[in-house]
C-alpha positions as CSV (number, residue, x, y, z in Angstrom):
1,X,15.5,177.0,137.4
2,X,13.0,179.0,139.2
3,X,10.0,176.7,139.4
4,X,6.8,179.3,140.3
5,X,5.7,179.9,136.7
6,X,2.8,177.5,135.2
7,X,3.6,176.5,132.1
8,X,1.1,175.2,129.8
9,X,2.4,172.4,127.7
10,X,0.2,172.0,124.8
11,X,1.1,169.1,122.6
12,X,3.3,169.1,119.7
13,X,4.4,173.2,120.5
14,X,7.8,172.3,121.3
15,X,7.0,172.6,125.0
16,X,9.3,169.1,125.5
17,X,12.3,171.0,124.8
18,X,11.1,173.9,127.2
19,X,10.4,170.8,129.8
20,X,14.2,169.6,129.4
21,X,15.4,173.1,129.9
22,X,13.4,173.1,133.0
23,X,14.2,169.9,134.1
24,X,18.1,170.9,133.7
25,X,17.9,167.2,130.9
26,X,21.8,166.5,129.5
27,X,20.6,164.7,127.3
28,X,18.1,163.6,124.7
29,X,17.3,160.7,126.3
30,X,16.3,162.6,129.7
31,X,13.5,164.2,127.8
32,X,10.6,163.9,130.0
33,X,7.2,165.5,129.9
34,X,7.4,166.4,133.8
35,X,4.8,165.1,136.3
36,X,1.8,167.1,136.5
37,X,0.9,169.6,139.0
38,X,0.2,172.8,139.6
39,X,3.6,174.0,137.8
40,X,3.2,171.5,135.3
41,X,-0.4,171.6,132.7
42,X,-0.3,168.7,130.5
43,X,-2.3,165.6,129.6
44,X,-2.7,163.4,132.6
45,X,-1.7,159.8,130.7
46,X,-4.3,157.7,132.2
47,X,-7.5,159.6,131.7
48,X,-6.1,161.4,128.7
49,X,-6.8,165.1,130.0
50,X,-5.0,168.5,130.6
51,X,-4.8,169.3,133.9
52,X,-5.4,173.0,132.3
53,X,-9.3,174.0,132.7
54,X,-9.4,175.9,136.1
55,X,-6.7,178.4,135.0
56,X,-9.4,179.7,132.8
57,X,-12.4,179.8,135.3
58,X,-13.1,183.2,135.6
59,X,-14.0,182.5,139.1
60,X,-10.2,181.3,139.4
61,X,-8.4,184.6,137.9
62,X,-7.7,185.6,141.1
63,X,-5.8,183.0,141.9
64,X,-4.1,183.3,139.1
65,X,-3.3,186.9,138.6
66,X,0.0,186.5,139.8
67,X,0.8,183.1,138.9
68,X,3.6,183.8,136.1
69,X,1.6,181.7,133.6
70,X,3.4,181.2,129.9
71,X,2.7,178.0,127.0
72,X,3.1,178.0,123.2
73,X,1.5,177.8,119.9
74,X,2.1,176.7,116.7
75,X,0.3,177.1,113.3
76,X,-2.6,175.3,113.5
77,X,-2.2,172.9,110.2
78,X,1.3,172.1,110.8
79,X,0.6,171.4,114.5
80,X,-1.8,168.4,113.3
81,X,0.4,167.4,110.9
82,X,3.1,166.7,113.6
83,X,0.3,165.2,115.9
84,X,-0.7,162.8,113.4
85,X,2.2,161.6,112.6
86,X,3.3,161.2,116.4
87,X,0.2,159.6,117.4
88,X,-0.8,157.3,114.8
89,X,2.1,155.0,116.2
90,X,0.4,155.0,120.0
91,X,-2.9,152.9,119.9
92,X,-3.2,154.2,123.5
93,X,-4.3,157.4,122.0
94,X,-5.7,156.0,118.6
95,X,-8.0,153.8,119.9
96,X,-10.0,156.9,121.3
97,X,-11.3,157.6,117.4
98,X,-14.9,157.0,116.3
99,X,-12.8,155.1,113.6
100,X,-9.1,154.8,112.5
101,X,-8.2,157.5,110.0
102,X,-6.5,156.1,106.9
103,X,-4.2,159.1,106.4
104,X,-4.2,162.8,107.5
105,X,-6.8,164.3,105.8
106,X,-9.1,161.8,107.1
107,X,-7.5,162.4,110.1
108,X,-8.7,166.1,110.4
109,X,-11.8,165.4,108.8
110,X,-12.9,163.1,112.2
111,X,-14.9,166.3,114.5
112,X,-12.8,165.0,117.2
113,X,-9.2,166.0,116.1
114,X,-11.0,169.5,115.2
115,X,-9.6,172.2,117.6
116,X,-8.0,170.4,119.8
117,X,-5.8,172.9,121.5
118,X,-9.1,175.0,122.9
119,X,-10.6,171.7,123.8
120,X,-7.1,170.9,125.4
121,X,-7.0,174.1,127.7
122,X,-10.5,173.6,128.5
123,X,-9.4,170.0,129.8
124,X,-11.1,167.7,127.6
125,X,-10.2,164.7,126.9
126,X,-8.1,164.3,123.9
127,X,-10.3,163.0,120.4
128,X,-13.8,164.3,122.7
129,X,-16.2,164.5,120.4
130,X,-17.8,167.6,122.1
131,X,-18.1,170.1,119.4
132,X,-16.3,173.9,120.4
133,X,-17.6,177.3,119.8
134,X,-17.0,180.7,120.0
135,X,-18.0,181.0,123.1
136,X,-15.0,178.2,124.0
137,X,-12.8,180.1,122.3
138,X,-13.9,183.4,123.8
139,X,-13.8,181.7,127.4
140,X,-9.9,181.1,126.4
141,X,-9.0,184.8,125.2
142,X,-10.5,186.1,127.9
143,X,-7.9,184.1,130.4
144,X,-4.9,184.9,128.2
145,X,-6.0,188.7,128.2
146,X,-7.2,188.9,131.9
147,X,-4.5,187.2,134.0
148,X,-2.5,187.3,131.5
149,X,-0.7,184.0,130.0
150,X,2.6,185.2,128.4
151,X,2.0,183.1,124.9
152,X,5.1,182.5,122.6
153,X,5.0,181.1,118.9
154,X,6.3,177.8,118.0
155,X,7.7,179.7,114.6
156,X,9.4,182.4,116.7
157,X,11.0,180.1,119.6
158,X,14.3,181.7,120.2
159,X,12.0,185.1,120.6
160,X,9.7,183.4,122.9
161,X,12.3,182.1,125.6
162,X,13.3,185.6,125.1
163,X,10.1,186.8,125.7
164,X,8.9,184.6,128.8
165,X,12.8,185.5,130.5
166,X,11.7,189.3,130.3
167,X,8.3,189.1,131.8
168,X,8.6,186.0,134.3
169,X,12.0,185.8,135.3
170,X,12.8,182.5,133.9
171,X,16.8,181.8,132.9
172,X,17.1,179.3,129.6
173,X,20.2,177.6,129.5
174,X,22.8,178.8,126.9
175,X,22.0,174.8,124.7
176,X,18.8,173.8,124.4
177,X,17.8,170.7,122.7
178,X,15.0,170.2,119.9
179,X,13.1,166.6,120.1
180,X,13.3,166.1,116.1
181,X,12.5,162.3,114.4
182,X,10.2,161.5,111.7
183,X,11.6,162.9,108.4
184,X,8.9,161.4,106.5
185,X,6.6,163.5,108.3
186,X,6.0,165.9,105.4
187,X,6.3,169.7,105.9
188,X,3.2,172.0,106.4
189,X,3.9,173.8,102.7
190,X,3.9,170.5,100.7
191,X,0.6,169.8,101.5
192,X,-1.5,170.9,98.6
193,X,-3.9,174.5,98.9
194,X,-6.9,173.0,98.6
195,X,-6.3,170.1,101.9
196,X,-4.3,173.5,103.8
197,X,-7.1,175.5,103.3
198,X,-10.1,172.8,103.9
199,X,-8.2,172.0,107.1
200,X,-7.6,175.5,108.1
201,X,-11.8,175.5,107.9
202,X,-11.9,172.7,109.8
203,X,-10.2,174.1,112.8
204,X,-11.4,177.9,112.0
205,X,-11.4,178.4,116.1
206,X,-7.6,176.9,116.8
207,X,-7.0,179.1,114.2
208,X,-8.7,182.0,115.5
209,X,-6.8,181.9,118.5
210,X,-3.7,181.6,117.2
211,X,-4.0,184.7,115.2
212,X,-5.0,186.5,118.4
213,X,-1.9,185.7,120.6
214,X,0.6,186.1,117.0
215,X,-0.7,189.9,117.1
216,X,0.0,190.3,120.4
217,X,3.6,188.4,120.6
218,X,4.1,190.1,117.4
219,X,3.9,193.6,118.6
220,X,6.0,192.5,121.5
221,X,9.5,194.5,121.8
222,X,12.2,192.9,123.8
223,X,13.7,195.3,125.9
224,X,17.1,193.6,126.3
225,X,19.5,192.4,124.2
226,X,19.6,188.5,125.5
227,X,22.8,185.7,125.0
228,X,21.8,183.5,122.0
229,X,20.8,180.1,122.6
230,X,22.4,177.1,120.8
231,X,19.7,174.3,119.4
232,X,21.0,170.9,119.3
233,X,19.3,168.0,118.3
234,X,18.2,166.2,115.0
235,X,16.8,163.1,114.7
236,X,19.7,160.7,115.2
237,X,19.6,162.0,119.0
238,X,16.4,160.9,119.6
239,X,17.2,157.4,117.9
240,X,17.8,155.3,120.4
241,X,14.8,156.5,123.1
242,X,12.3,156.1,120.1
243,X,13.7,152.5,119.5
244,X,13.7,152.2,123.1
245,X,9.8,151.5,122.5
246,X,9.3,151.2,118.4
247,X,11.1,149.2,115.8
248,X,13.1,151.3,114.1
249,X,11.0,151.4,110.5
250,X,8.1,152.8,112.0
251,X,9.2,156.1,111.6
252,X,7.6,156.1,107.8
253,X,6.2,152.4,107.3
254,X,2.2,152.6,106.9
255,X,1.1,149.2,107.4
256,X,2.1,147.9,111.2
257,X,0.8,144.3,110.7
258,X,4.1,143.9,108.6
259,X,5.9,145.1,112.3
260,X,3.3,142.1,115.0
261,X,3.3,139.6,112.8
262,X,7.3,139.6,112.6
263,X,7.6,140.9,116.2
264,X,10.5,138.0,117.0
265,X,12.6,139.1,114.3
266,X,12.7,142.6,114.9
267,X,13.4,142.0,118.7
268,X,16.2,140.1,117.4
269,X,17.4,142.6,115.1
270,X,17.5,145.5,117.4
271,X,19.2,143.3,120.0
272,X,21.7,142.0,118.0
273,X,22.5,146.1,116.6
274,X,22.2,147.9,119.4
275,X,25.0,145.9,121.4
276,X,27.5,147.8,119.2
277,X,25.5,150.8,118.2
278,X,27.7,154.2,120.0
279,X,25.2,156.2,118.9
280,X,22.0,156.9,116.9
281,X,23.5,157.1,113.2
282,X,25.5,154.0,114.1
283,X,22.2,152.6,115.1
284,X,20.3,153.3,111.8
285,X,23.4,152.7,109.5
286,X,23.4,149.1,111.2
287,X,20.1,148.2,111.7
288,X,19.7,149.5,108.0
289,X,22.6,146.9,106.5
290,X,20.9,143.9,108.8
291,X,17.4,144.4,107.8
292,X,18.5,144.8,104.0
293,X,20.8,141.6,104.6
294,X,18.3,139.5,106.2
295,X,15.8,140.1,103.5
296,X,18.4,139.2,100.9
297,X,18.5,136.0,102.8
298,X,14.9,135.7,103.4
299,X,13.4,136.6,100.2
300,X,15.3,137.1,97.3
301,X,15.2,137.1,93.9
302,X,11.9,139.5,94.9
303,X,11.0,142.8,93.6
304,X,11.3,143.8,97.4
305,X,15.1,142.9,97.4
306,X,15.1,144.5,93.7
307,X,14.1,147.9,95.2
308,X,16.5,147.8,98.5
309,X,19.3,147.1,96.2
310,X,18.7,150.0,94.3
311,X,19.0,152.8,97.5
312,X,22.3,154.1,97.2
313,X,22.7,154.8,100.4
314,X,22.2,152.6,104.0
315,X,24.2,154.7,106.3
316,X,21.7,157.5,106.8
317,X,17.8,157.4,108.2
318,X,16.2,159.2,104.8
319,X,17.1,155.3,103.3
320,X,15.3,154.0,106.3
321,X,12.3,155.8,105.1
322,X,12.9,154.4,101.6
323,X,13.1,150.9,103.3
324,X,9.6,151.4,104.9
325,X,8.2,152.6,101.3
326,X,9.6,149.3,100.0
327,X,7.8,147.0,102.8
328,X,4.8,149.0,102.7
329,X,4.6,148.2,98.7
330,X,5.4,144.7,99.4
331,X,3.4,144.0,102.1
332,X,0.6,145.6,100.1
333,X,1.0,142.7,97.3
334,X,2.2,139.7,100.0
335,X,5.5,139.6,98.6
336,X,7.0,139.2,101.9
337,X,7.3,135.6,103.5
338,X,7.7,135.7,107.6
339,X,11.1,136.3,108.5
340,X,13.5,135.1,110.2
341,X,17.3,135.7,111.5
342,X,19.9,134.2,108.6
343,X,22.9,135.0,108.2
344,X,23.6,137.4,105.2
345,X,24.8,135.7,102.0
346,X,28.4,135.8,100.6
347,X,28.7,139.0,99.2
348,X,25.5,140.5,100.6
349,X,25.3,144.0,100.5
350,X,27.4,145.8,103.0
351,X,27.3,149.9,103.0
């Protein structure tokens, strides 16, 4: 793939699928952000920001006129709702907070989270606690309008690859994969009106520019009729890269400390079911019998092993979620000794 545009990867816009396409990734597991450079505009992982601000230096449009420059956005609420939920598992990031949010309203109601994506094309650092304005926000429309930066929708992807082959040249391959794991992360329309539209307010300017570039992608017409695209991906594809660096119940499970303070026993676990796991539902359908099993052995006669008994289900990742709500409850009331690696009992659960 032709390499000269600059794309402008702003978190959690599906830019890592556009990155694999790019990067010609097989595979799920080849999913990598890219290294950053003049090409590439993301968050630099050691000082923790975008590599984005002199694209919107006036004094840099020049330079830039010609550059082919394209990124994404997505609705601003459910754009932090998928950022909280992915970065509340990396302390790297976390740590950066005044103070650790105790779910995601509290989340967006920290001034640092607020607006992130203007603060993220500016280059600050992610969670700065700088406070943005209007004039940020004008600083960024201006660029987009000027040079200008082809903008797609996260809600309208197929439409946007369509969009950015048109104007800069760039060939998407015919399958495309879609980086999808948490399905406890709940959807954008579940969360009630009153925390939408409070966190709506709270990130008025993200919002702000995202209706800006939506009227203009909106009145785009494609001139061309284009060859579909095929998504693949769900969340069992991602399994084993996510397990790769998290125990496989952090996916929903609140309370970590339940994870460290049994940190042997889940290394064991994992090792013992990834040696015949083919693939990631194999992976969650196993490590979802052993960790029931091994509670049986380590705790029962609990209202922990009560509840796991009741899930109908082990073979699929929703009951993995239902596990975590189980712990979490348990762990809340310290029902749950340390545990260790038994074998299961006679006629321990098997599904």
């Amino acid at each position: 793939m032709n390499r000269e545009p600059i794309f402008i990867h702003i978190p959690k816009t599906g830019g890592t699928s556009i990155t694999a396409a790019m990067n010609n990734a097989l595979v799920l597991g080849d999913l990598g952000e890219g290294e950053l450079d003049h090409f590439y505009r993301h968050i630099d992982y050691d000082s923790k920001k975008s590599n984005s601000a002199d694209i919107f230096e006036p004094a840099n449009f020049d330079r830039y006129k010609s550059a082919g420059i394209f990124m994404m956005l997505r609705e601003p609420v459910d754009r932090l709702v998928s950022e909280y939920h992915f970065l509340k598992m990396r302390p790297e990031f976390f740590s950066l907070l005044s103070r650790q949010p105790t779910c995601f309203m509290d989340y967006c109601r920290l001034g640092e989270t607020q607006n992130y994506c203007i603060k993220f094309l500016l280059g600050y650092r992610i969670y700065a606690p700088d406070p943005i304005t209007e004039e940020h926000l004008k600083k960024v429309t201006t660029a987009i309008d000027t040079l200008p930066i082809h903008v797609g929708i996260y809600e309208d992807f197929e439409k946007s690859l369509n969009y950015f082959s048109e104007n800069l040249g760039i060939k998407w391959p015919s399958e495309m994969f879609r980086k999808r794991m948490n399905p406890s992360r709940p959807a954008v329309g579940t969360l009630p009106k009153d925390e939408y539209d409070e966190v709506l307010k709270l990130n008025a300017l993200d919002s702000s520019l995202y209706q800006h570039c939506r009227v203009v992608f909106d009145s785009v017409k494609l001139q061309k009729r284009h060859q579909p695209i095929e998504f693949r991906g769900d969340q069992y594809d991602y399994v084993f890269v996510f397990v790769n660096r998290f125990c496989l119940l952090e996916i929903s499970l609140e309370n970590r400390d339940f994870i460290s303070r049994n940190a042997q026993f889940f290394l064991g676990l994992h090792n013992k079911v990834i040696q015949n796991a083919n693939d990631g539902r194999s992976y969650v359908k196993r490590w979802n019998r052993a960790f029931v099993e091994s509670c049986q052995a380590n705790c029962p006669n609990t209202e922990l092993v009560a509840t796991l008994n009741e899930i109908k289900d082990l073979t699929t990742i929703e009951a993995t979620t239902e596990i975590a709500k189980a712990v979490d409850l348990a762990w809340s009331k310290g029902q749950i000794p340390p545990l260790v690696m038994k074998p299961p009992k006679a006629g321990g659960r098997g599904r």
